[in-house]
C-alpha positions as CSV (number, residue, x, y, z in Angstrom):
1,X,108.4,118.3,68.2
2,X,108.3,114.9,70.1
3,X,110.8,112.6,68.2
4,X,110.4,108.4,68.4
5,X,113.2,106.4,67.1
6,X,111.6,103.4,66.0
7,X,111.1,100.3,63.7
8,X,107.6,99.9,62.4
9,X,108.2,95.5,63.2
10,X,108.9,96.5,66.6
11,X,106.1,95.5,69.4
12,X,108.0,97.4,72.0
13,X,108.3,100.8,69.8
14,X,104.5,100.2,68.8
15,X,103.1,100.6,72.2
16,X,104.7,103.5,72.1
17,X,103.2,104.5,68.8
18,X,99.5,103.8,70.2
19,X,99.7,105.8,73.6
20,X,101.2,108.8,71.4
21,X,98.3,108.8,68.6
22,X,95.7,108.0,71.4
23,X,96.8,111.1,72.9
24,X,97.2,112.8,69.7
25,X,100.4,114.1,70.1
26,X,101.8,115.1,66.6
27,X,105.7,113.4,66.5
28,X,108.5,112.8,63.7
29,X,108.9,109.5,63.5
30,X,112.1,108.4,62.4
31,X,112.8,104.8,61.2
32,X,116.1,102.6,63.3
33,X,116.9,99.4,61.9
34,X,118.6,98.0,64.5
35,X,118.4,94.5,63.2
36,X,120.6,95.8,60.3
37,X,123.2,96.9,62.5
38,X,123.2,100.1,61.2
39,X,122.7,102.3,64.6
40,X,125.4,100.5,66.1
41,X,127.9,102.3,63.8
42,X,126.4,105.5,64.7
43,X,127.7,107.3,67.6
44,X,124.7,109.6,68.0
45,X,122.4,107.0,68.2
46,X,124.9,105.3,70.9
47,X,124.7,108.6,72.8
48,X,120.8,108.7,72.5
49,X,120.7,105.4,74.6
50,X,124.4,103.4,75.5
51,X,122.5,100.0,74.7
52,X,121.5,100.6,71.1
53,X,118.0,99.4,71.1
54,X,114.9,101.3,70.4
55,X,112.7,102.4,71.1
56,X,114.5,106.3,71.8
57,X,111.6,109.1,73.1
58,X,113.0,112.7,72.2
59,X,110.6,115.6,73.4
60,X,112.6,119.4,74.0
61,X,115.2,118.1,75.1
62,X,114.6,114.8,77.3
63,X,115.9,111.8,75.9
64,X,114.1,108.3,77.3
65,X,114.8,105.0,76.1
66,X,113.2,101.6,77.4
67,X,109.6,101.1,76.5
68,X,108.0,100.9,79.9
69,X,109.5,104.2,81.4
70,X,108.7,106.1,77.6
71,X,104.7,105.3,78.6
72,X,105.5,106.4,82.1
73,X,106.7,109.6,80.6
74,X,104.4,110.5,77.9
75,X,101.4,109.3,80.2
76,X,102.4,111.7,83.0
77,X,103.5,115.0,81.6
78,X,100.1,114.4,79.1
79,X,97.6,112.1,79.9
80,X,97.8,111.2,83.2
81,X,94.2,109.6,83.3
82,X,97.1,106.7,81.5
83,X,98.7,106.6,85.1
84,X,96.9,107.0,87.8
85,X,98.6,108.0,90.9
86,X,96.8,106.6,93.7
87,X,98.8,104.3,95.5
88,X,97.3,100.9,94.8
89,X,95.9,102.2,90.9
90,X,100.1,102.9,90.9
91,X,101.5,99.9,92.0
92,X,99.2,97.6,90.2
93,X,99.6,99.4,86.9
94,X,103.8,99.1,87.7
95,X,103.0,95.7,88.4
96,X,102.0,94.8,84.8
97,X,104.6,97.3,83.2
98,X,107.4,94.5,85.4
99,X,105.6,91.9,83.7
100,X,105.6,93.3,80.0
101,X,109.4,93.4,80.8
102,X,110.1,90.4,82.2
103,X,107.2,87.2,81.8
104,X,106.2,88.7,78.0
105,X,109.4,90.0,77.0
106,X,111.4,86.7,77.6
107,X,108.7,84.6,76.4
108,X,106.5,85.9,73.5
109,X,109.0,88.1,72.3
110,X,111.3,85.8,72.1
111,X,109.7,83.3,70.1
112,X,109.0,85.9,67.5
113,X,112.3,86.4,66.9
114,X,113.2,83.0,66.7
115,X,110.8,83.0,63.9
116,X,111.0,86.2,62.0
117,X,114.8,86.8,62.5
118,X,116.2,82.6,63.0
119,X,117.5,83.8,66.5
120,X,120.0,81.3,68.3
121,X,117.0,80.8,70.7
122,X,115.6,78.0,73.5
123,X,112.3,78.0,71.3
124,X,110.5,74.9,73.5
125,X,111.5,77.0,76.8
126,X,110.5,80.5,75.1
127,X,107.1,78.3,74.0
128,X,106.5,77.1,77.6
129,X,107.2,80.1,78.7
130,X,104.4,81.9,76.4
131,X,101.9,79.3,77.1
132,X,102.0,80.4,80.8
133,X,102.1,84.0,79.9
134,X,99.1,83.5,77.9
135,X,96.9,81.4,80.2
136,X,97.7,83.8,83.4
137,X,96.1,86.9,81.6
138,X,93.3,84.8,80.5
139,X,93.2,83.8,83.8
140,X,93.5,87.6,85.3
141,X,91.3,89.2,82.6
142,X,88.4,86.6,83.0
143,X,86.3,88.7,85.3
144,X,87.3,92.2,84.2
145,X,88.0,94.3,81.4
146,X,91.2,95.9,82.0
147,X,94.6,94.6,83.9
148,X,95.3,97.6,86.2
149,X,92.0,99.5,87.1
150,X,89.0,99.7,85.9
151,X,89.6,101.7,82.7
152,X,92.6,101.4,80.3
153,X,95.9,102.2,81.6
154,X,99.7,102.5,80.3
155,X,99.3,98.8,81.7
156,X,97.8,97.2,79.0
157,X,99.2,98.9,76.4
158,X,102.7,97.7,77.6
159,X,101.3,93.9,77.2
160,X,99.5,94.1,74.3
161,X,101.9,94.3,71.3
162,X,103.6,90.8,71.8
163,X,100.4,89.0,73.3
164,X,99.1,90.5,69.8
165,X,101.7,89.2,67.8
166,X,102.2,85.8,69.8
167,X,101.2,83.8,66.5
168,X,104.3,84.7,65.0
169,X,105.4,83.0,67.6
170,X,103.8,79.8,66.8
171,X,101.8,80.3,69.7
172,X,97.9,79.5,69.9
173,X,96.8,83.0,70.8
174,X,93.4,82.2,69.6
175,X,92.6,79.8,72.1
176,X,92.7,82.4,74.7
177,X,89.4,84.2,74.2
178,X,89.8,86.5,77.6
179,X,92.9,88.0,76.0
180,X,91.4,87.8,72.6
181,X,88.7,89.9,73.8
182,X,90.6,91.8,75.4
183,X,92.9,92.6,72.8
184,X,89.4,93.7,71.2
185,X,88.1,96.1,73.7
186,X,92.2,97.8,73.0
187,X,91.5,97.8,69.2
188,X,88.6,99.8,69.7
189,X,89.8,102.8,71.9
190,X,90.1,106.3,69.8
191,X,93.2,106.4,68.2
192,X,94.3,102.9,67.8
193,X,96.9,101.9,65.3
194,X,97.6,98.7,63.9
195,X,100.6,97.2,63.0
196,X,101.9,94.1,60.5
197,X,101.1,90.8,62.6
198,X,98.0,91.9,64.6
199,X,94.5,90.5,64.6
200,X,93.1,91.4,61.2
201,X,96.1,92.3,59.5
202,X,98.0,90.6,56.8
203,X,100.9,88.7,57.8
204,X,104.6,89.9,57.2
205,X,105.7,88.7,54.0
């Protein structure tokens, strides 16, 4: 049995939760409030990954932690239409999964948490940041559907939790209607599952 350690708030752990159901992969998932503090204390969760976040991918054996490389996995050993491996489909795809970590993370993200969690965070930078974020995939997904090839890919479901969520961020996600639509066309792939936050669900209390 596949194992995700995960919190259901978390954008990183839920692209990690739609690529498993659109692959319908049956998994135990077991809840990790690392905002609590609680893993920290925990030495097996410390030797599941040494820098106590989550998401953690368990499956007979392997242990993988870090988003990006838990899509990588999962796409490759079971859908691997998710990664193609032809050179340029490769690096493009890789390309985006860099800039889920880096340009999304440290922008979108990051306003979230200074609003759900009162982070100690640069909130005009981490706005700036996210404006630019936004208006280069509206930009990029202007004349075509997908960011990596020309049919879904790990890519875009590595960017789409935190663009999704980038109103709780105080960002103006809706005036982006390339992303919005794009953010669409990923809603209505078999197997989808929401989460608090996205389009047309409530907001967190």
């Amino acid at each position: 049995m596949i194992r995700l350690h995960d919190h259901h708030l978390s954008g990183n752990g839920h692209k990690v939760r739609i690529l498993l159901s659109m692959l319908g992969l049956d998994h135990e998932h077991i809840f990790t409030d690392v905002p609590g503090g609680l893993p920290q204390k925990d030495p097996a969760f410390a030797a599941l990954n040494p820098l106590l976040q989550i998401p953690i991918l368990e499956d007979d054996g392997t242990v993988i932690w870090d988003s990006q490389a838990i899509l990588v996995y999962l796409a490759r050993r079971y859908g691997p239409d998710w990664f193609p491996l032809e050179p340029k489909s490769a690096a493009q795809v890789m390309q985006w999964l860099s800039f889920a970590t880096n340009e999304i993370n440290n922008s979108l993200q990051q306003a979230r948490l200074y609003y759900l969690l009162g982070e100690h965070i640069d909130i005009d930078l981490m706005t700036r940041r996210g404006m630019r974020v936004l208006a280069i995939l509206d930009r990029e997904l202007g004349n075509r559907a997908w960011l990596a090839t020309d049919r879904p890919t790990i890519a875009d479901l590595a960017c789409y939790p935190y663009v999704g969520l980038s109103r709780q961020g105080k960002l103006p996600l809706d005036d982006f209607r390339h992303v919005i639509a794009w953010m669409e066309r990923i809603e209505a792939l078999p197997g989808y599952v929401s989460m608090p936050g996205l389009l047309g669900t409530p907001p967190i209390p």
